[in-house]
C-alpha positions as CSV (number, residue, x, y, z in Angstrom):
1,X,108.8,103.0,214.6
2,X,109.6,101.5,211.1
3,X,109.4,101.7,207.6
4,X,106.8,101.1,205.2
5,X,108.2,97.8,204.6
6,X,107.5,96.4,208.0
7,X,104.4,98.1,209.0
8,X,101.1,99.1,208.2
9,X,100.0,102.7,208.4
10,X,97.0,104.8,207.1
11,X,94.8,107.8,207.2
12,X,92.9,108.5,210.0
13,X,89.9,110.1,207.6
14,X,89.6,107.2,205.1
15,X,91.4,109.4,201.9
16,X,94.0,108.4,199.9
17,X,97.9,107.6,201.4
18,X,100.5,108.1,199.1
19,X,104.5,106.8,200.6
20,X,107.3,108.9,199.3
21,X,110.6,107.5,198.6
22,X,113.6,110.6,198.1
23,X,116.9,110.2,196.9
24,X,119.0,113.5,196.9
25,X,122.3,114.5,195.1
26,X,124.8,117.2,196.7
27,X,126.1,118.1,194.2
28,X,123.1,117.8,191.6
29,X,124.0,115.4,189.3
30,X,123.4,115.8,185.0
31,X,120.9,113.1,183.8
32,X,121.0,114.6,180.1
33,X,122.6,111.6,179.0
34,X,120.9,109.0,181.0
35,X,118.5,107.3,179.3
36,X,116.3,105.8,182.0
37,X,116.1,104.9,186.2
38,X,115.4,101.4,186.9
39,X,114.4,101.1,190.5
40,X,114.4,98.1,192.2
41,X,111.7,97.4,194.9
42,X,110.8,95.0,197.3
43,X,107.2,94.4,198.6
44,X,105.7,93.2,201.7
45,X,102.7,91.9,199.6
46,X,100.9,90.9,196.6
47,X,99.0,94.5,195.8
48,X,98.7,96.4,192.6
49,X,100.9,100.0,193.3
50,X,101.1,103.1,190.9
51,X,104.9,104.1,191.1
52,X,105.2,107.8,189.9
53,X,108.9,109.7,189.4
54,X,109.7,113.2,189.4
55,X,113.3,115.0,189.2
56,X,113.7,118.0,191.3
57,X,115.7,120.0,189.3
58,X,116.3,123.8,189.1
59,X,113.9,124.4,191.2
60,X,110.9,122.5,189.0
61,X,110.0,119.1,189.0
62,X,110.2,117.0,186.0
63,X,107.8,114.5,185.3
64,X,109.4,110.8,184.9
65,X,106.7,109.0,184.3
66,X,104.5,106.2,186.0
67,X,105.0,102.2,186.3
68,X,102.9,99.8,187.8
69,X,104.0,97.1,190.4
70,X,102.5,93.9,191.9
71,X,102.1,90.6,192.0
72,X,105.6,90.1,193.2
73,X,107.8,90.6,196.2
74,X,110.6,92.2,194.4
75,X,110.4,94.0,191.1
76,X,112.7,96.3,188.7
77,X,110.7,99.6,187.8
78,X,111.8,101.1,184.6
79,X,111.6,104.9,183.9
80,X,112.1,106.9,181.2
81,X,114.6,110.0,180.7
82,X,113.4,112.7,178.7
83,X,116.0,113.6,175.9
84,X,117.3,116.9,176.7
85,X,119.0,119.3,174.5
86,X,120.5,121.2,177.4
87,X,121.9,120.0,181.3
88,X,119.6,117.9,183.0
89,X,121.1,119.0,186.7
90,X,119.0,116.7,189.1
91,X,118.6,117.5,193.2
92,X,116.6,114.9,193.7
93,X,114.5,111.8,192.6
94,X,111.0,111.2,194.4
95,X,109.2,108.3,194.2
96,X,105.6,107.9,194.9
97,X,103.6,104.9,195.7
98,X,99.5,104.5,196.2
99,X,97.6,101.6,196.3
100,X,94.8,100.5,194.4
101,X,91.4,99.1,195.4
102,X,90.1,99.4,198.8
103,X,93.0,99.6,200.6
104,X,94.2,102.7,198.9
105,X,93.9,104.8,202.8
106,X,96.7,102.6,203.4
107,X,101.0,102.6,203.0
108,X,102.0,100.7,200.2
109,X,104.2,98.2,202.5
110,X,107.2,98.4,199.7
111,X,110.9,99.5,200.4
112,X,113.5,100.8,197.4
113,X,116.7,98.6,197.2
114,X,118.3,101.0,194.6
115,X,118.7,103.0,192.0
116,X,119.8,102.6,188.6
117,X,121.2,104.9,185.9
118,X,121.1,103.4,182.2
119,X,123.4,105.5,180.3
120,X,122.1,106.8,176.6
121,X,123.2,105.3,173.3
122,X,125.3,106.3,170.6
123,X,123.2,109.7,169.1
């Protein structure tokens, strides 16, 4: 066993991997005035990684946007909230991870340290 940190896994037919971090909040929490996630990462190696978020919340999935990570064992991803003129109630945050390049059949060997929530500024 392991995580994606440690160990290298991939497909057995040669598509793409994608490794799914999840954070979940019971109760949902409200990110309406949040202004952005950082999420700080550590990786096993020096690979470009596409970083995707998405909030599950009421039963959709928001899109959070996208970073790009590499060249570094430990970075701080930066995503932005959505202003929201209603409740943001948030289940969950998912994070996604694929590598580029000819090693994209395998894990992105990273690991998520944690999670940040940057409060919004003065409207």
């Amino acid at each position: 066993m392991g995580t994606p940190l440690e160990h290298r896994y991939a497909t057995t037919n040669g598509g793409r991997m994608e490794t799914v971090a999840v954070q979940t909040f019971e109760p949902p929490i409200d990110l309406s005035n949040c202004a952005k996630v950082l999420v700080a990462v550590l990786a096993a190696e020096d690979a470009l990684v596409l970083v995707s978020m998405q909030l599950v919340a009421e039963g959709k999935f928001e899109n959070g946007g996208t970073d790009l990570m590499g060249m570094k064992r430990t970075e701080v991803l930066e995503f932005e909230i959505p202003a929201a003129a209603r409740r943001l109630l948030v289940r969950a945050i998912r994070l996604s991870f694929r590598t580029a390049g000819p090693d994209s059949d395998k894990n992105a060997r990273v690991a998520v340290e944690r999670l940040t929530l940057v409060p919004r500024g003065p409207r």
